[in-house]
N, C-alpha and C positions, 0 to 999 in steps of 0.2 A: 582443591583441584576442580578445574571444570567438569561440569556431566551433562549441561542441556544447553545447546545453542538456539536462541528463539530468534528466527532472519523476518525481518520483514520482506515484502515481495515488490511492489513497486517501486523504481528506481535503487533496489537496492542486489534482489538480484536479476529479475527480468525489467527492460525499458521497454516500456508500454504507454510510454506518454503520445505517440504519433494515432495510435488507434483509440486514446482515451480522447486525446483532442479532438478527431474526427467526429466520434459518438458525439461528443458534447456540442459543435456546430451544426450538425445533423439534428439534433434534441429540440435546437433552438430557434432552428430557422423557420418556424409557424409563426415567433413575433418578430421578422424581421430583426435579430440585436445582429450586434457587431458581429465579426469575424474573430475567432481567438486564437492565436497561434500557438507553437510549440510550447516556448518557454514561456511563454504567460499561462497556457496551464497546467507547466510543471510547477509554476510557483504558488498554486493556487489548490491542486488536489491536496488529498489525504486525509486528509477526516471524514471522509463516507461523501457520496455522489450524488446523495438527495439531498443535502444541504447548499453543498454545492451549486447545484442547479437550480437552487431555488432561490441563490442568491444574485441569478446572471439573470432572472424572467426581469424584462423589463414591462412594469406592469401598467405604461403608460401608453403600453403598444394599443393601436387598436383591435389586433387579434384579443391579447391579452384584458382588452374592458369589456370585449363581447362573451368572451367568454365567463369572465367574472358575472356577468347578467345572463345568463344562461344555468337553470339549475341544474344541478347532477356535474357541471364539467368544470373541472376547474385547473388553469395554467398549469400548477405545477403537478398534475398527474398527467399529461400530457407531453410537459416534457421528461418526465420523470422514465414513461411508455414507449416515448422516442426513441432516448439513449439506450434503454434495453433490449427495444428490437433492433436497434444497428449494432450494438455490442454484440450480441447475438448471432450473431452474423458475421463479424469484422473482427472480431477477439484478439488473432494471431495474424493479422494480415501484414504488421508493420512491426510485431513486436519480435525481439531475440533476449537470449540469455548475454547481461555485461561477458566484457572479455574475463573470461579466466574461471568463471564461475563454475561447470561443469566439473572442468579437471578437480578445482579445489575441494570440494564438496565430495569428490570422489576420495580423494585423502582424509578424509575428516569421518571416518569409522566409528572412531572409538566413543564419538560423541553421540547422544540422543540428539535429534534437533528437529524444530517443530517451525511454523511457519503462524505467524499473527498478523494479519493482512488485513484494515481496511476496506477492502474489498469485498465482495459479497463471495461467501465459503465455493460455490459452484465454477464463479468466475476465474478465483485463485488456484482452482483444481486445475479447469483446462488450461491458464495458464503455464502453470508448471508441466502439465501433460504437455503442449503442444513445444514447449522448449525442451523437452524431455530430461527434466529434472525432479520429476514428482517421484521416483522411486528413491530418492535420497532422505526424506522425510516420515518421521514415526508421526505427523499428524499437521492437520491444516486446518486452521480455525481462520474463521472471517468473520466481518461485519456484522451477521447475519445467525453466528453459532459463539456468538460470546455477550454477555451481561453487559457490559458497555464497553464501549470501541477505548482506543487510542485517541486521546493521550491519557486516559483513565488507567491505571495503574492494576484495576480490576482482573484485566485477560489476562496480565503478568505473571498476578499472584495465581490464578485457576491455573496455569498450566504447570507450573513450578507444579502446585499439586499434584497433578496428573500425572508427572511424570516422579514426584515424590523425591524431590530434589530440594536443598535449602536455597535463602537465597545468595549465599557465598559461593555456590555450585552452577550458577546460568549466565549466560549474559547476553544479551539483547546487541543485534546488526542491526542497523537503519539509516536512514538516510534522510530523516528529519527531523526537524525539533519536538514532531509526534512521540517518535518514538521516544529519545533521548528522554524527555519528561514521561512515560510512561516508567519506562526503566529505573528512572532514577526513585521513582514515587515506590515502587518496589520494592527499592532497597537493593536492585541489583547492577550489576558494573554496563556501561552502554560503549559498544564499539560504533563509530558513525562514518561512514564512508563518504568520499566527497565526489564521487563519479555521476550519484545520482539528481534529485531532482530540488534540492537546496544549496546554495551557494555553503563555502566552508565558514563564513562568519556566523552561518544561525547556528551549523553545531559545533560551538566553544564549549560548550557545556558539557559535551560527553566524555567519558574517561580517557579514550584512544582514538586518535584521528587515525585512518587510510585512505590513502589515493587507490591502490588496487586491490580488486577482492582479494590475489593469491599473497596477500601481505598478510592476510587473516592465521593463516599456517604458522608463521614466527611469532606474531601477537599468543596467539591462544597457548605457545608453548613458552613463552614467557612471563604469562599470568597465572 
């Protein structure tokens, strides 16, 4: 019998790709780089934001060489600085909870459910707060309050603990190949939604496909 539902939060239940995109061209426009659109960086998040960004510095810029010769300052703490004061700012300006999310979660009682985000743990708060779904969760770990991120299998296993749950008793919501590979490394069963920010060919691998969150309702009373 299930006892702990672990959701991940971007693209899975809040779509916050429009104000991540922003932050991130916002971030970047000191070296001049390209412009990055929606779906090019929904294909691209997920594994934490300083990587990310550190992989977009185009370090052939000439902002970018001057800086590199300049001591004390360096690219990517700058764009790093960027993103967090425009995120800071812009957080909720574009973002909403997927359809159906609220209501389903409001049905889902009987479960413990916790929240393993990517995300930095402060940003994932206000997110959930400002779509007003943070009182449905006994706990929300980030990027920022867990031993190593996703796809490490590591935050998995700590939470199960926390909530003192085997791994027959959880199963892991997400919406990328992040998560699927954390879950599975686990040892626990991975539901993978296709509304969000991966096409449904990367997660072949998870246990149960859905199209909509409120499908989670019959899946979990099936399992």
């Amino acid at each position: 019998m299930m006892k702990l539902l672990i959701f991940d939060l971007d693209g899975t239940l809040a779509d916050t790709g429009q104000d991540i995109t922003n932050a991130l061209n916002y971030s970047l426009e000191p070296f001049a780089a390209r412009y990055y659109s929606l779906e090019e960086t929904k294909a691209m998040v997920g594994s934490g934001i300083s990587k990310l960004l550190e992989s977009l510095i185009p370090y052939d810029s000439p902002a970018a060489v001057k800086m590199k010769n300049q001591e004390g300052k360096k690219p990517e703490e700058v764009v790093l600085n960027r993103f967090l004061e425009y995120y800071d700012n812009h957080l909720i300006d574009n973002t909403v909870a997927y359809p159906q999310v609220p209501e389903t979660l409001a049905k889902l009682n009987d479960y413990k459910k916790g929240i393993l985000s990517n995300k930095r743990e402060i940003y994932s708060k206000q997110v959930l707060e400002g779509i007003h779904i943070l009182k449905y969760f006994d706990c929300v770990w980030g990027s920022d309050s867990v031993r190593e991120k996703k796809p490490s299998p590591v935050p998995v296993v700590d939470m199960l603990k926390h909530f003192h749950v085997s791994h027959n008793e959880a199963v892991l919501i997400g919406d990328s190949n992040y998560d699927i590979e954390a879950g599975k490394a686990a040892g626990i069963k991975v539901i993978a939604v296709t509304y969000g920010f991966r096409p449904r060919e990367v997660l072949k691998d998870a246990d149960i496909i859905i199209d909509s969150f409120y499908e989670l309702l019959n899946v979990l009373k099936e399992m």
